[in-house]
C-alpha positions as CSV (number, residue, x, y, z in Angstrom):
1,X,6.3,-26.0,-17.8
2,X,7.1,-28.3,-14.8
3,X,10.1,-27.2,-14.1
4,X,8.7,-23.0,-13.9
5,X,5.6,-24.2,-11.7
6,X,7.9,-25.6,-9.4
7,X,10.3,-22.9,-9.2
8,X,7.5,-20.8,-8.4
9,X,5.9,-23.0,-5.5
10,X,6.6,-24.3,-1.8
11,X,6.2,-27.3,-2.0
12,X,2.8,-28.3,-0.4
13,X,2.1,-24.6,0.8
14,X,1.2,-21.8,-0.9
15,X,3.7,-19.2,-2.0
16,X,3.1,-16.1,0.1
17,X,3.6,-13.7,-3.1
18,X,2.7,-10.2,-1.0
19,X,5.2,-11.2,1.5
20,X,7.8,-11.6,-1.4
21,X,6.8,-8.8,-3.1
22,X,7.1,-6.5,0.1
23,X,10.5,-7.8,1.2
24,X,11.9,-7.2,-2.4
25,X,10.2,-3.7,-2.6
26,X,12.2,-3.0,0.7
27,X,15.4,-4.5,-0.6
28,X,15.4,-2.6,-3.8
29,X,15.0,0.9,-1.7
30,X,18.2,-0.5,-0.2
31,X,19.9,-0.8,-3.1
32,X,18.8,2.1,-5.1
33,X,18.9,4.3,-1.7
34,X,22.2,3.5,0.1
35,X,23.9,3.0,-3.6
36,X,23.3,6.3,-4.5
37,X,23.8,7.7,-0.8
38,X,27.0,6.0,-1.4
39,X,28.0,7.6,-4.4
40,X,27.8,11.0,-3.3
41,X,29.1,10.2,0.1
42,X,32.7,9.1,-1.2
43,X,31.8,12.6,-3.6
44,X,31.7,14.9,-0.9
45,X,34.5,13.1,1.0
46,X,36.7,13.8,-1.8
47,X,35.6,17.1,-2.4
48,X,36.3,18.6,1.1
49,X,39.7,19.7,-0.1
50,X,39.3,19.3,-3.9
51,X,37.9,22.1,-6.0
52,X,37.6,19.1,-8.7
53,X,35.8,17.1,-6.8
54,X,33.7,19.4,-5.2
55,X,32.3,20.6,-8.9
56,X,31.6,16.7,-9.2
57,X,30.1,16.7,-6.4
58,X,27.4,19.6,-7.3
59,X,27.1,17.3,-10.6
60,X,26.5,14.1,-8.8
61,X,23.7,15.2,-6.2
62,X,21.7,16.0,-9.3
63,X,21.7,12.4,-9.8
64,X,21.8,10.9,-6.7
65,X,19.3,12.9,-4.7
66,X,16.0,12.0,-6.8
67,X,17.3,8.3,-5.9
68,X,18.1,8.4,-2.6
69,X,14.4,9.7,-2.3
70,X,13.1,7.2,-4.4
71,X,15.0,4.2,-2.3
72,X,13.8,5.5,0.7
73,X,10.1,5.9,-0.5
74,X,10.6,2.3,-1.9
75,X,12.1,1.1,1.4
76,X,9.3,2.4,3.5
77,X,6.3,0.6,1.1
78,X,8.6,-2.4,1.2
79,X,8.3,-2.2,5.2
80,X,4.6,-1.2,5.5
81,X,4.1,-4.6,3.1
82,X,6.6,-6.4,4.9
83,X,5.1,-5.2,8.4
84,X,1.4,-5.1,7.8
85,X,0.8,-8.1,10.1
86,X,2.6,-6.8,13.6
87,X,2.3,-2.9,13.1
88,X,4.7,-0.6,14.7
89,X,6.3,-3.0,17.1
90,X,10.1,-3.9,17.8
91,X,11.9,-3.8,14.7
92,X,9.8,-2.2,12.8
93,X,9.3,0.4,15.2
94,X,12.6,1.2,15.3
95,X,13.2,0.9,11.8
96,X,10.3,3.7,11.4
97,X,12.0,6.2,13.8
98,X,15.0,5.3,11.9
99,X,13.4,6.0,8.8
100,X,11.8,9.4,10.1
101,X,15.4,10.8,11.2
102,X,16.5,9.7,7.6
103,X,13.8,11.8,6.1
104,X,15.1,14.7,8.0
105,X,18.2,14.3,7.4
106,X,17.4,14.5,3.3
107,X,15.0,17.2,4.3
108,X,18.2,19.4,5.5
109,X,20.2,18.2,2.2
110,X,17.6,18.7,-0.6
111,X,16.5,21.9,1.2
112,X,19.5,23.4,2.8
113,X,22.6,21.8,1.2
114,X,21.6,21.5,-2.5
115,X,20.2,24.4,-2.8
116,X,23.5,26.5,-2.1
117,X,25.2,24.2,-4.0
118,X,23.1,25.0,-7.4
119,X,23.4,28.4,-6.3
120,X,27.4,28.3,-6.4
121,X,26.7,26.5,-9.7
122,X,24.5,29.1,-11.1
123,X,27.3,31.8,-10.0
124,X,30.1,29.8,-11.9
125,X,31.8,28.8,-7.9
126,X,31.2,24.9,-8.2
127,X,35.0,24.4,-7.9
128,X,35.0,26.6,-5.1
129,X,35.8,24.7,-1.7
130,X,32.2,24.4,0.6
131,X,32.9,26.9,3.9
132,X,34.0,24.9,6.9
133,X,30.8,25.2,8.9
134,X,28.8,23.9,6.0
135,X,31.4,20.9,5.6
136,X,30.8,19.8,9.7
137,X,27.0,19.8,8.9
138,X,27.8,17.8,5.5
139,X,29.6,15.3,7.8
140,X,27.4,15.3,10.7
141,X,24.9,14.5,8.4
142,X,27.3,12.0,6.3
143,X,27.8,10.0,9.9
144,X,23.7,10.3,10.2
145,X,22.7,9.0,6.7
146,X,25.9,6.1,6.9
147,X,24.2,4.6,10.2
148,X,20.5,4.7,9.6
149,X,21.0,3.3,6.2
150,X,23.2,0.0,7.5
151,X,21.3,0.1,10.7
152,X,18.2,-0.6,8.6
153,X,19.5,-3.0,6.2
154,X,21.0,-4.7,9.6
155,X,17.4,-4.8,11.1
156,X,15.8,-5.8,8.3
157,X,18.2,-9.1,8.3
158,X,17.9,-9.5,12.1
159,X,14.5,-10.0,11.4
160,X,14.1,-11.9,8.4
161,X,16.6,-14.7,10.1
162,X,16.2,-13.9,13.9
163,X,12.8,-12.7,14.2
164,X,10.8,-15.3,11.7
């Protein structure tokens, strides 16, 4: 029983267990989010000149949309925890703006993007190749989601070892 109280102390101080639980919440909406963001980014990659991988994409967004939201939502709780004691300053303010042009960016995708892809679906045209103007706003938004992910995982490390 020793050994399990000890593991779960800090030595002479108190273990700050909402400041734990906040930085995990916010690393699981990393891993959940920017996994699944990850998946159907090398999807649609492959699928820009694939008609088989452009039918797995239209599979895969099924999937990995409902967790991309859900790692975002977690990351966001995981900051407010994390940040409840200096508010929107510095890092975190940037980390919300980052956050907000994130939620657009899924916003354009879960309203825009999937939508014509289930409609393709629903038409029997999955395998079909996406039209070229719809691929440059899959890739601007690609080139949107990549950097606000890693830019707030980066963060999030600059100020866990920097900042504290």
């Amino acid at each position: 029983m020793d050994s399990i109280a000890t593991f779960f102390s800090a030595g002479a101080n108190p273990v700050p267990w909402l400041d734990v639980l906040g930085v995990f919440i916010f690393i699981a909406g990393f891993i959940i989010g920017l996994g699944a963001v990850t998946v159907i980014d090398i999807h649609g990659a492959l699928g820009r000149k694939s008609p088989y991988w452009t039918e797995a994409t239209t599979r895969t967004h099924k999937v990995t949309k409902p967790l991309i939201w859900l790692g975002l939502l977690l990351a966001i709780t995981g900051a407010a925890i994390t940040y409840r004691d200096i508010g929107l300053t510095g890092i975190p303010l940037l980390q919300a703006v980052i956050a907000v042009v994130l939620v657009l960016n899924g916003l354009f995708l879960s309203f825009y993007v999937s939508p014509f892809l289930l409609n393709r679906e629903r038409e029997g045209r999955e395998k079909e190749l996406l039209p070229d103007s719809l691929q440059i706003k899959i890739i601007i938004s690609f080139i949107i989601s990549f950097i606000g992910w890693w830019s707030e995982v980066f963060l999030l490390v600059w100020y866990l070892v920097v900042m504290r």
